[in-house]
Phi, psi and omega in degrees: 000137205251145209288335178272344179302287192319313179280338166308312192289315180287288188302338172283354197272309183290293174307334185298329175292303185305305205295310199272013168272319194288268265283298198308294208277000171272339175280317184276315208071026206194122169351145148276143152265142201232082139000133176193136184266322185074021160296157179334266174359293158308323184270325226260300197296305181308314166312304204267312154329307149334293201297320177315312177104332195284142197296149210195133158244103173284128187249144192220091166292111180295027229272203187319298227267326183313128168326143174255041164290301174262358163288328187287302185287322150357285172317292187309304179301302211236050147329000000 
């Protein structure tokens, strides 16, 4: 994928994130929330929510089952 694709993609990602934070707070009143795992995924979304500006809560269910690889980064990301 070519480096302009990418940022394409990455800035609509980014808008989509805005809309659906204005959506959360004009209906809710309340941040979006965003589920986050600590998987690739979850950090890519987290990365471009940030990058966003838009006010964003990240929720993380903790369970059992989890690596504890990603429970340590889990910490680590959100000292």
């Amino acid at each position: 994928m070519a480096d302009e694709e990418l940022k394409e993609k990455a800035e609509r990602a980014i808008e989509m994130i805005r809309l659906a934070a204005d959506i959360s707070e004009a209906y809710y009143k309340k941040p979006l929330r965003i589920a986050y795992s600590g998987g690739k995924d979850s950090d890519v979304l987290a990365d471009l929510a940030v990058r966003s500006g838009a006010r964003v809560e990240f929720l993380n269910s903790h369970t059992s089952v989890d690596a504890p690889e990603t429970v340590y980064h889990i910490r680590r990301v959100f000292e």
